[in-house]
C-alpha positions in Angstrom: -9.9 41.1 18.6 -9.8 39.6 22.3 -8.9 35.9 21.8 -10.4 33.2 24.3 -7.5 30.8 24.8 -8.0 27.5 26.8 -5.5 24.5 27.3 -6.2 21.5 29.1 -3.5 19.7 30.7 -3.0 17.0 32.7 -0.2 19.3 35.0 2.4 16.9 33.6 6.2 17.0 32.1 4.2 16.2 28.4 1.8 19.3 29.2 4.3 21.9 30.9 5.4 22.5 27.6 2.6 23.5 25.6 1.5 26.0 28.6 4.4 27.5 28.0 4.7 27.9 24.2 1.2 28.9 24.6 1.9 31.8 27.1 5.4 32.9 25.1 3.3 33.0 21.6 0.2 35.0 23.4 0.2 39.4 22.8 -2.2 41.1 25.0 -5.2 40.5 23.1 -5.5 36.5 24.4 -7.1 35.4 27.5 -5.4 32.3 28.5 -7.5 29.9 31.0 -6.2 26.8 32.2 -8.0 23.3 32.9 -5.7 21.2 35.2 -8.1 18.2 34.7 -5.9 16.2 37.5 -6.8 18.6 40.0 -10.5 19.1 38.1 -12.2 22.6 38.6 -14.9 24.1 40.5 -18.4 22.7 40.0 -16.9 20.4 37.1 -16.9 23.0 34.1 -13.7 22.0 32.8 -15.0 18.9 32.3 -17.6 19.6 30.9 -15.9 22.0 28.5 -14.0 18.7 28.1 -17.0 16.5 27.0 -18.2 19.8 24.6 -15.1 20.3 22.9 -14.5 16.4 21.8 -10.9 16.7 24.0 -9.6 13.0 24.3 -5.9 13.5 25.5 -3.8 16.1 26.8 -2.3 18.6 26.0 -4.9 20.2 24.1 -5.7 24.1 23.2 -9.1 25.3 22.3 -9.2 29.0 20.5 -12.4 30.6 20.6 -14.3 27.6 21.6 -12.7 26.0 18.6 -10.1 22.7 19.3 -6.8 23.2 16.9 -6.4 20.3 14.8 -3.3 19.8 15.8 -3.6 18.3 19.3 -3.7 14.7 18.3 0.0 15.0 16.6 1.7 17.6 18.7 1.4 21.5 19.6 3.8 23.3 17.5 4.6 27.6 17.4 3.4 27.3 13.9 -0.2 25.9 15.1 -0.6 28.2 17.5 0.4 31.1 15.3 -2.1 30.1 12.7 -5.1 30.1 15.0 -4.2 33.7 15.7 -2.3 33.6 18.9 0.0 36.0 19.5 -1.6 38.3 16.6 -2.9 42.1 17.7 
């Protein structure tokens, strides 16, 4: 099952991270899309997507239109394993 993965990021040291774990823990079944929110997006979507999603800091990773949990308290390998990235 094709997985919709978005992280929005403020293009910082704090965010560079969690793009990274996020792209080493993806397989070929996840689509990763990244919102720099700094350098916003074309015709506003990302914040928009922003706004929908309840997103009030960054780094934060949405899967399947769903925001993990764990975004207030830190992105871990575990987290991102658990919302089925990285999982045929």
């Amino acid at each position: 099952m094709k997985r919709k993965v978005e992280i929005f990021t403020a293009g910082c040291p704090v965010c560079d991270p969690v793009v990274k774990l996020v792209k080493e823990t993806s397989c070929e079944n996840c689509e990763i899309i990244i919102y720099d929110l700094v350098k916003q997006c074309e015709e506003k979507t990302c914040t928009d997507k922003m706004v929908a999603y309840g997103i009030n800091q960054v780094p934060s990773v949405v899967v399947n239109g769903k925001l993990l949990d764990c975004c207030d308290r830190g992105i871990t390998k575990q987290d991102l394993v658990n919302a089925g990235i990285g999982q045929a």
